[in-house]
C-alpha positions as CSV (number, residue, x, y, z in Angstrom):
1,X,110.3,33.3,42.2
2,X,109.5,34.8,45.4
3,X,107.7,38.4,46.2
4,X,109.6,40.6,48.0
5,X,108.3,42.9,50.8
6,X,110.0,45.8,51.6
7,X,109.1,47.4,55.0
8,X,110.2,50.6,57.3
9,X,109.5,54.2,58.1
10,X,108.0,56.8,55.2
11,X,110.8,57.8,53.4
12,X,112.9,54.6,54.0
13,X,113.9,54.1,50.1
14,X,110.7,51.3,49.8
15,X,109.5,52.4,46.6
16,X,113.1,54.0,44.7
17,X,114.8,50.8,45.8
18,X,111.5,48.9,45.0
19,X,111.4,50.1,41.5
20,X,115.2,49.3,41.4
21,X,115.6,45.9,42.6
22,X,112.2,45.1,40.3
23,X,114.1,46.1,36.9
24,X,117.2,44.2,37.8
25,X,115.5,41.1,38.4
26,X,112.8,41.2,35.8
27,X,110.1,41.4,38.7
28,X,106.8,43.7,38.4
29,X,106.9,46.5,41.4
30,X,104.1,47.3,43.3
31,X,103.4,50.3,45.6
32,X,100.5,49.4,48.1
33,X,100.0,52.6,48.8
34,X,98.8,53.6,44.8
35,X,96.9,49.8,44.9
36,X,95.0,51.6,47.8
37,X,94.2,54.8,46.5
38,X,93.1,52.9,43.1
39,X,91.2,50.3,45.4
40,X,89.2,53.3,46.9
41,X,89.1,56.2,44.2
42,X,90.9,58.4,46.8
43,X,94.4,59.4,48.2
44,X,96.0,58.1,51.2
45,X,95.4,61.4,52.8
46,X,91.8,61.7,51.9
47,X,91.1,58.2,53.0
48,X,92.5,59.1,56.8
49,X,90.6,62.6,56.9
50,X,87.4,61.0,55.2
51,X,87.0,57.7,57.0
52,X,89.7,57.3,59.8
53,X,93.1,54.9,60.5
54,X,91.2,51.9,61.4
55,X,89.3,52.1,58.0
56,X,92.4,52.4,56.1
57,X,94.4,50.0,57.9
58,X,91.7,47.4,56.8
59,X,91.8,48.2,53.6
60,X,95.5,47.8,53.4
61,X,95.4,44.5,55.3
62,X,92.5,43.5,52.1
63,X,95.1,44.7,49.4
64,X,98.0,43.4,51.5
65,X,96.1,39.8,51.3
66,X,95.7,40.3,47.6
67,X,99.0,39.4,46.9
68,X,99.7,36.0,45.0
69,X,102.1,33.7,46.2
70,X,105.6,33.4,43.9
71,X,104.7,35.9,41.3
72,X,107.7,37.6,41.0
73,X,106.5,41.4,42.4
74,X,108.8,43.8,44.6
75,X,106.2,44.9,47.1
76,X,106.9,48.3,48.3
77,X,104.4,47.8,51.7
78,X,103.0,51.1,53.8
79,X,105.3,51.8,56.7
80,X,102.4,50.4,59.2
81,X,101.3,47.7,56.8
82,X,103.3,44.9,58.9
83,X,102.0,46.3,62.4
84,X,98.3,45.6,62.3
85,X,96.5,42.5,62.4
86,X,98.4,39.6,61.2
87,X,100.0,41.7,58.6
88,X,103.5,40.3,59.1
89,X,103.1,36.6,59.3
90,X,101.6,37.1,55.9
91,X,104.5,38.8,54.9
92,X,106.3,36.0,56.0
93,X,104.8,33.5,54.5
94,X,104.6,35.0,51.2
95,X,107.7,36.0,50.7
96,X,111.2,37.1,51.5
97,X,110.8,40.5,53.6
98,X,113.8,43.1,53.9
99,X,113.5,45.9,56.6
100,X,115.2,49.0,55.5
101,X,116.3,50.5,58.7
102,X,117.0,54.2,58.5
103,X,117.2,56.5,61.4
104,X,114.7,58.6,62.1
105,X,117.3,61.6,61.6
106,X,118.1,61.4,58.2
107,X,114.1,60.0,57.7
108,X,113.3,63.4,58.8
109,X,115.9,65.1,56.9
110,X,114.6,63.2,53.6
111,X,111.0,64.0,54.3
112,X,111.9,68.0,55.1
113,X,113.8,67.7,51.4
114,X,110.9,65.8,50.0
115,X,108.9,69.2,50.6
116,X,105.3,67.2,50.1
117,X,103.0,66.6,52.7
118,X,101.7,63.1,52.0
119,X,102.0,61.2,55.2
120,X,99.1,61.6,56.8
121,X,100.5,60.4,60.6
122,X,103.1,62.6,60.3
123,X,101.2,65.9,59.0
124,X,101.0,68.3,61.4
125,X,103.8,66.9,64.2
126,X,105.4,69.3,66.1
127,X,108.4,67.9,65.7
128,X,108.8,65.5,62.9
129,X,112.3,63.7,64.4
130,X,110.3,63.0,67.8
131,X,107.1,61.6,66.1
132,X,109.4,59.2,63.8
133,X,111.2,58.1,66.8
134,X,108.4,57.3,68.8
135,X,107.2,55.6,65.3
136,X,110.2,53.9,64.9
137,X,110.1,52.4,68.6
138,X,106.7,51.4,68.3
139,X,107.2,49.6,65.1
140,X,110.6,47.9,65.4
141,X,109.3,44.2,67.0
142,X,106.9,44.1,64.1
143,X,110.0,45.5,61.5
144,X,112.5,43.6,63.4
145,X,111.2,40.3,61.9
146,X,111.9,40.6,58.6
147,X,114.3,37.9,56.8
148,X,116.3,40.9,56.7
149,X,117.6,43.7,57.6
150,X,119.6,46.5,55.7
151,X,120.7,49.6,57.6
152,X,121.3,53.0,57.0
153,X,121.4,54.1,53.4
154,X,121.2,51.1,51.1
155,X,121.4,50.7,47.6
156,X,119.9,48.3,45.2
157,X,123.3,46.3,44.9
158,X,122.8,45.7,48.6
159,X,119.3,44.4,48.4
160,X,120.0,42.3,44.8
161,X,122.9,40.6,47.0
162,X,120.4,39.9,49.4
163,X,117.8,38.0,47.1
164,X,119.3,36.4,44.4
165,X,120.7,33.7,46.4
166,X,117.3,32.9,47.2
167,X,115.2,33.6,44.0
């Protein structure tokens, strides 16, 4: 009766495995990001242009904290969610936490093929590959303590694998 937390880069598969994994175990799916923009009455994007990172980023850690213990909710988090304040360890404590580890190639190929310019830190990058490396460097010790990690492109039989055993 855990939550899961799934972490990584945008574009990592949180919320279409998310969604996934939720219906195959009968567990409710939540996307911070939309808690967030319902939370403020604005969109991720307007939220950075309007009233800055550090704003937003405690506001996510609020939501974040919302969470309830052992309800039964796939948590797609933000892809910095587990790198500010203590944003991990609660993580941690509140559930079983799966890293989706995706190179910053094909993240760039999925986001180019995405075609929507959502992701506010990465609007606007000279080169998109670069930034998600240096994103992916900077955020890998904070990823890299998840229960878990899946690499490459993953599936929802992967993750289900994963978490049964320890529903």
């Amino acid at each position: 009766m855990k939550n899961i937390f799934l972490i990584g880069l945008p574009s990592s598969g949180k919320s279409t495995l998310g969604k996934k994994l939720a219906r195959l175990l009968n567990y409710r799916f939540v996307d911070m990001d939309k808690l967030i923009e319902k939370d403020q009455n604005m969109t991720i994007q307007e939220i950075f242009s309007q009233k800055g990172e550090s704003y937003f980023r405690e506001v996510e850690s609020r939501v974040l904290k919302n969470t309830i213990e052992n309800r039964r909710v796939v948590i797609a988090t933000g892809g910095g969610a587990p790198c500010f304040f203590d944003n991990m360890d609660f993580i941690k404590k509140s559930g079983i936490s799966i890293f989706l580890d995706v190179s910053p190639n094909e993240l760039a190929r999925r986001i180019q093929h995405h075609g929507k310019d959502d992701r506010p830190l990465l609007s606007g990058a000279t080169s998109l590959q670069k930034e998600l490396e240096q994103k992916y460097q900077q955020r890998l010790p904070y990823y890299s303590r998840a229960d878990y990690t899946l690499s490459g492109d993953s599936d929802v039989t992967q993750l289900s694998t994963i978490v049964q055993p320890l529903l």
